[in-house]
C-alpha positions in Angstrom: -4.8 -36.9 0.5 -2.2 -36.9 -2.1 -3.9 -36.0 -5.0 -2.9 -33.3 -7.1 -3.6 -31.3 -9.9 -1.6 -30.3 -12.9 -2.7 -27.8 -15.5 -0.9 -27.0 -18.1 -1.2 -27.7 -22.2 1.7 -29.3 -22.5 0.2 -32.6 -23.6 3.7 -34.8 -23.4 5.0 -33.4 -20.5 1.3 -33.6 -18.6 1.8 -37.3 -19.6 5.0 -38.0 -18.6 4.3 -36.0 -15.3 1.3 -37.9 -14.3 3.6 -41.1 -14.9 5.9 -39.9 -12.9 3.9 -38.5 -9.8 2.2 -42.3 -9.8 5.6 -43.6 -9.7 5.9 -41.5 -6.4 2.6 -42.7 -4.8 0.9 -39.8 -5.6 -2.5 -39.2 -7.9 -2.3 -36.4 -10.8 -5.4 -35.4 -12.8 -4.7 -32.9 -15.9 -6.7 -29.9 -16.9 -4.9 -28.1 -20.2 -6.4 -24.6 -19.9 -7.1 -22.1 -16.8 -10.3 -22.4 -16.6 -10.8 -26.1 -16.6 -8.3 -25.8 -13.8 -9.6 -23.6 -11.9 -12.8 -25.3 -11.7 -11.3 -28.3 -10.2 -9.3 -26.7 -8.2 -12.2 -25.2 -6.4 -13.7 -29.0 -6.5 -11.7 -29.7 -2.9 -10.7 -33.3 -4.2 -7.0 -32.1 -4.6 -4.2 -31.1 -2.2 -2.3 -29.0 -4.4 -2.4 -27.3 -7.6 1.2 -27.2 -10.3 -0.1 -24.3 -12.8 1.7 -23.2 -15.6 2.1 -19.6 -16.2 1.1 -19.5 -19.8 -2.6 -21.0 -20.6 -5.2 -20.9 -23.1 -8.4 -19.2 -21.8 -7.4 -18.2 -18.7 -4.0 -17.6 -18.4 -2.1 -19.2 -14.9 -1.7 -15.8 -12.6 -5.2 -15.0 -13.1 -6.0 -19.1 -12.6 -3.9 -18.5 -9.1 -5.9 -15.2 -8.1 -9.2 -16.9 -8.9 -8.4 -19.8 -7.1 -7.0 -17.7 -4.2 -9.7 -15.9 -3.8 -11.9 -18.5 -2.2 -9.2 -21.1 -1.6 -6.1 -21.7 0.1 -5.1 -24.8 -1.5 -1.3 -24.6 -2.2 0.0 -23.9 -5.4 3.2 -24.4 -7.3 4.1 -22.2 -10.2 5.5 -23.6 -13.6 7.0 -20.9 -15.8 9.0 -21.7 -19.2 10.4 -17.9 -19.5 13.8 -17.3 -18.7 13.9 -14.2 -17.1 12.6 -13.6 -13.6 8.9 -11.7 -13.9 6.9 -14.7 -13.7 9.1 -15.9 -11.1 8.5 -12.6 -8.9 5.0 -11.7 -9.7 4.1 -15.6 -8.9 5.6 -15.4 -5.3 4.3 -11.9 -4.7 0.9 -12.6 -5.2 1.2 -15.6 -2.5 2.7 -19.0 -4.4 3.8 -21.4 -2.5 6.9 -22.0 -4.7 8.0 -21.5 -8.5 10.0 -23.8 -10.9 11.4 -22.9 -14.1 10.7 -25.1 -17.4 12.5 -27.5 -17.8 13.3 -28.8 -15.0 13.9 -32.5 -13.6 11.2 -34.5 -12.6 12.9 -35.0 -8.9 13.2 -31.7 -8.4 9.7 -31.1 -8.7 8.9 -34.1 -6.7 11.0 -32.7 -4.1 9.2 -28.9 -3.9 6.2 -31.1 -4.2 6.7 -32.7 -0.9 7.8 -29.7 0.9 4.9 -28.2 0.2 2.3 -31.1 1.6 4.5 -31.4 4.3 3.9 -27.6 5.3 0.5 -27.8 4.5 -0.5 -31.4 6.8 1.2 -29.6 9.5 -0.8 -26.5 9.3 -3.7 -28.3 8.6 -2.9 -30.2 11.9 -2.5 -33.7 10.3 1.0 -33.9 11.7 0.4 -32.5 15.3 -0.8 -34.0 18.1 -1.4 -32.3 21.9 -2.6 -29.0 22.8 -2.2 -26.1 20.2 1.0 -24.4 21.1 0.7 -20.4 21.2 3.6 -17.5 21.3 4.5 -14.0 20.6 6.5 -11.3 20.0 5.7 -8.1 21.1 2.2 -7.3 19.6 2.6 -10.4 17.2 0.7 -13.6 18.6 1.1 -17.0 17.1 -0.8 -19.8 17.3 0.4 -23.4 16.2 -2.2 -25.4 16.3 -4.4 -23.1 14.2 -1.9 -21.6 11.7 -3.7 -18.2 12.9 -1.5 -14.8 13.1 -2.3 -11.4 15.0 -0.8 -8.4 15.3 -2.1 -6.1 17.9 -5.0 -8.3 18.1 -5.8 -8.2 14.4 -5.7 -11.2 12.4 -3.3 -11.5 9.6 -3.4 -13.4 6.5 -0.5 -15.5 5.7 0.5 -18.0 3.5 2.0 -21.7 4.6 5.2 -20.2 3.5 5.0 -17.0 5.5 3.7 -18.1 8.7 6.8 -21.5 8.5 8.8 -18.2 7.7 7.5 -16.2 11.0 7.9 -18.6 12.9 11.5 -19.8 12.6 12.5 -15.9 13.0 10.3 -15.2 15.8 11.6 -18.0 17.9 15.5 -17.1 16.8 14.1 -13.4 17.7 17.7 -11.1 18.6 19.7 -13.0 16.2 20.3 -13.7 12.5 19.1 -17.1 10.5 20.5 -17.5 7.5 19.2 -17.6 3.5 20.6 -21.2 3.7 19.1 -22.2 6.7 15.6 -20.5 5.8 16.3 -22.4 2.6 16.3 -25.7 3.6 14.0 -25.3 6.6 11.5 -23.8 4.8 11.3 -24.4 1.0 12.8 -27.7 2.0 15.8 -27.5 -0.7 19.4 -27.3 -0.8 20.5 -23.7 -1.2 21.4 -22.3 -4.3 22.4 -18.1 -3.9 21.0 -17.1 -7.5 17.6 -18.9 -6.2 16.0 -15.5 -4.6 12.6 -17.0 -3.7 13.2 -17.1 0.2 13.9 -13.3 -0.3 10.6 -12.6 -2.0 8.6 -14.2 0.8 10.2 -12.5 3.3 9.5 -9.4 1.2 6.0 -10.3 1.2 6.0 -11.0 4.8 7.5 -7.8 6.1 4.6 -6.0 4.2 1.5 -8.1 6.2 3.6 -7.4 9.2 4.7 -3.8 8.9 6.4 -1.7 10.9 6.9 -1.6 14.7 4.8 1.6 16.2 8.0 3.5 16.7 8.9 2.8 12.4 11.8 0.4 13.2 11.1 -2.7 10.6 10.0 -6.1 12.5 12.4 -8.0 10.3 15.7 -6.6 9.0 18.0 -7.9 6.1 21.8 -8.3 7.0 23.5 -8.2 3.9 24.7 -11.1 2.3 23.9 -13.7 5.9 20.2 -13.5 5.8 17.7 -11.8 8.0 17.0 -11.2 12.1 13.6 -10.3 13.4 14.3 -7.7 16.0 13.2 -7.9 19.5 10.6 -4.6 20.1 12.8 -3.5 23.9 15.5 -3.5 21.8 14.3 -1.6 18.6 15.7 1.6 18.2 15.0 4.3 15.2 17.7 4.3 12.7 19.4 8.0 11.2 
């Protein structure tokens, strides 16, 4: 399915996007307020949402919670503010990505495609064979179903955070990069003023929490990127 959904009340640019997304092979219906969008969102006719931030009615982070709430049809955030508090808020609450007004038409194309592409795969559109399952310590993942546990307890994760979990669990003991993070899982080239990759992580150290002895599951190494640490080799730090 490659429909998807734009809301925002920009007339012209809802125009020109539409044009453009056709010109790309892919389907976009508008809504120009929250709450229209949100009620087609919820419709199940559309693979992924773009919301702007600022809507009429109901305004695009509330649109995203509502449609969160009994959905978890991806989502990419449009924002025309310059600072970063859209930005943050939108990929702490669980966006899949965020792109700052304006912006060019491939770009978005680009995050647009990286998104279905992480979403068919955990929807099991691209996989094929038996469900592949591994773990770390008490943290059990499973492929084939996109499901997460820790200690037996399922965990919710977004398509971000489980891509995210997965590339650091399997590189367990040593350190992946922001770049490599980057372009593995956001799908982009790496920019170091773009801190998005650094929220999710943020978001996923929180659903994880800490090993039972209080060492953290995933640790930041300054200025390389991050390491998720192996459990026999976890020690307190002073």
């Amino acid at each position: 399915m490659n429909r998807i959904l734009v809301v925002d009340d920009d007339l012209d640019l809802c125009e020109l996007l539409s044009k453009y997304l056709a010109g790309e092979g892919l389907e976009a219906d508008v809504a120009n307020d929250g709450y229209v969008g949100v009620e087609r969102a919820m419709s199940g006719e559309y693979a992924l949402v773009v919301l702007d931030v600022m809507l009429p009615k109901v305004n695009g982070l509330e649109a995203w919670s509502r449609i969160r709430s009994k959905s978890s049809l991806p989502v990419l955030m449009l924002s025309d503010r310059s600072d970063d508090v859209d930005r943050i808020v939108g990929l702490e609450m669980g966006a899949d990505d965020y792109l700052q007004k304006p912006f060019n038409p491939r770009e978005l194309i680009a995050r647009i495609r990286a998104i279905l592409r992480r979403s068919r795969s955990g929807s099991g559109e691209l996989m094929t064979g038996v469900p592949e399952r591994f773990s770390a310590g008490d943290v059990e993942l499973d492929k084939g179903t996109r499901m997460v546990t820790r200690g037996g307890e399922r965990l919710s994760l977004t398509t971000v955070e489980f891509d995210l979990l997965e590339t650091l669990v399997r590189a367990a003991g040593r350190i992946v990069t922001r770049e490599e993070l980057v372009k593995s899982i956001l799908g982009r080239n790496f920019s170091p003023y773009d801190r998005s990759i650094d929220t999710h992580v943020s978001n996923l150290r929180k659903k994880l929490g800490h090993y039972t002895d209080g060492v953290e599951r995933i640790k930041t190494i300054r200025g390389i990127g991050y390491i998720y640490t192996k459990q026999t080799d976890a020690s307190p730090q002073s």
